[in-house]
C-alpha positions as CSV (number, residue, x, y, z in Angstrom):
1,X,0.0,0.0,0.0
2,X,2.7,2.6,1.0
3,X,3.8,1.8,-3.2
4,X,0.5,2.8,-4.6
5,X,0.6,6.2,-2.2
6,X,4.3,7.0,-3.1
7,X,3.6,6.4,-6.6
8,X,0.2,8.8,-6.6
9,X,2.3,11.6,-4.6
10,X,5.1,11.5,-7.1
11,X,2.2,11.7,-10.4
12,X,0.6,14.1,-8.3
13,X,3.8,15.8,-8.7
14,X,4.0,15.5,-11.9
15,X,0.9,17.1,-12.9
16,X,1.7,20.2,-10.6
17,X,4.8,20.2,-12.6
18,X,3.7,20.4,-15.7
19,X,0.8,23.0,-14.7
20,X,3.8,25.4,-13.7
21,X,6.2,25.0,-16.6
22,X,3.6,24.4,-19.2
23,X,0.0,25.2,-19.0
24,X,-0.6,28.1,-16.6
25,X,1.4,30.9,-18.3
26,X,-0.4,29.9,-21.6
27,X,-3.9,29.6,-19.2
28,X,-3.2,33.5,-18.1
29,X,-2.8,34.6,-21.2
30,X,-5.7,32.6,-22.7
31,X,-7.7,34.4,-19.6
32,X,-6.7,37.7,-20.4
33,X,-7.4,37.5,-23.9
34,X,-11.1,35.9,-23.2
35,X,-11.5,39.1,-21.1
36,X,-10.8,41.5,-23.4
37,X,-12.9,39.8,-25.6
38,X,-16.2,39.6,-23.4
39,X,-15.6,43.3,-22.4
40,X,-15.9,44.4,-26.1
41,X,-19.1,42.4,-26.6
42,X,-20.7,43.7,-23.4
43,X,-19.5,47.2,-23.9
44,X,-20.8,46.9,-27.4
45,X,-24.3,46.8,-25.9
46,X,-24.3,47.8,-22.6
47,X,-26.7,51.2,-23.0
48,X,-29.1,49.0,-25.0
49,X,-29.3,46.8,-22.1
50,X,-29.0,49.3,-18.9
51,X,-25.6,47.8,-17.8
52,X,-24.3,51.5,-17.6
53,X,-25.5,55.2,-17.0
54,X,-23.7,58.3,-17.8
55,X,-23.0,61.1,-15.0
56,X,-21.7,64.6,-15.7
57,X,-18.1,63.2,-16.6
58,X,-17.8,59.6,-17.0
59,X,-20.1,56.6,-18.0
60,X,-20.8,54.3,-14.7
61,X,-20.6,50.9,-15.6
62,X,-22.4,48.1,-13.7
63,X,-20.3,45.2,-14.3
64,X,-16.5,43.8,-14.3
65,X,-15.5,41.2,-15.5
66,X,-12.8,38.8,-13.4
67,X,-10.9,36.1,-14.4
68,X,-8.2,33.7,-11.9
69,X,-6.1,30.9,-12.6
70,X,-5.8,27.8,-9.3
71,X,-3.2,28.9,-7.4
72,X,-1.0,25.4,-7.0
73,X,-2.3,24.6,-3.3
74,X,-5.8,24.7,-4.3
75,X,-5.1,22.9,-7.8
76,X,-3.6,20.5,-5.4
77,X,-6.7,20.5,-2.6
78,X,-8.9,19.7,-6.3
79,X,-6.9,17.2,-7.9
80,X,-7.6,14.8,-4.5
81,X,-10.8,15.8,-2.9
82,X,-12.9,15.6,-6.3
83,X,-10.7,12.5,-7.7
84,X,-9.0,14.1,-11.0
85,X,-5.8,13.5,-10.1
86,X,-6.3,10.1,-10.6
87,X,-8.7,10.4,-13.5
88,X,-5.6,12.3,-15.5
89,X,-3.0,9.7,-14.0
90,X,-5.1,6.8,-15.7
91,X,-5.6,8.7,-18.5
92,X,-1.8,9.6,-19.5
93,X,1.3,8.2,-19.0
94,X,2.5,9.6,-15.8
């Protein structure tokens, strides 16, 4: 038993690892870019849909828009409590 646990910690790992070097630069990015994108389409009609009023200066807008990426402790917390650590260990090679 102590085998199957060492083995999952060090895949576990593994995945954390490649999240860091490989995936959440390009996940950031990806983010930001979706942002932009949605901000433009809701900006587009946000008078027509009461999402914003205007004061003496500037328009007041009723929305944001947020975007976040797991910080590695919770990807971690995620990857065990809801079981998709192991679902991506059977399904890869690590």
């Amino acid at each position: 038993m102590p085998d199957f646990i060492e083995n999952n910690i060090s895949a576990f790992d593994q995945i954390i690892k490649i999240f860091e070097e490989d995936v959440k630069e390009d996940l950031e990015q990806e983010a930001k870019d979706l942002k932009k994108r949605l901000e433009r389409v809701i900006d587009k009609y946000a008078k027509t849909y009461n999402l914003e009023t205007q004061n003496d200066v500037n328009p007041i807008k009723y929305y944001s828009l947020k975007h976040r990426i797991k910080v590695i402790v919770s990807l971690k917390e995620k990857l065990v409590r809801k079981n998709d650590g192991f679902k991506i260990i059977a399904a890869s090679e690590i």
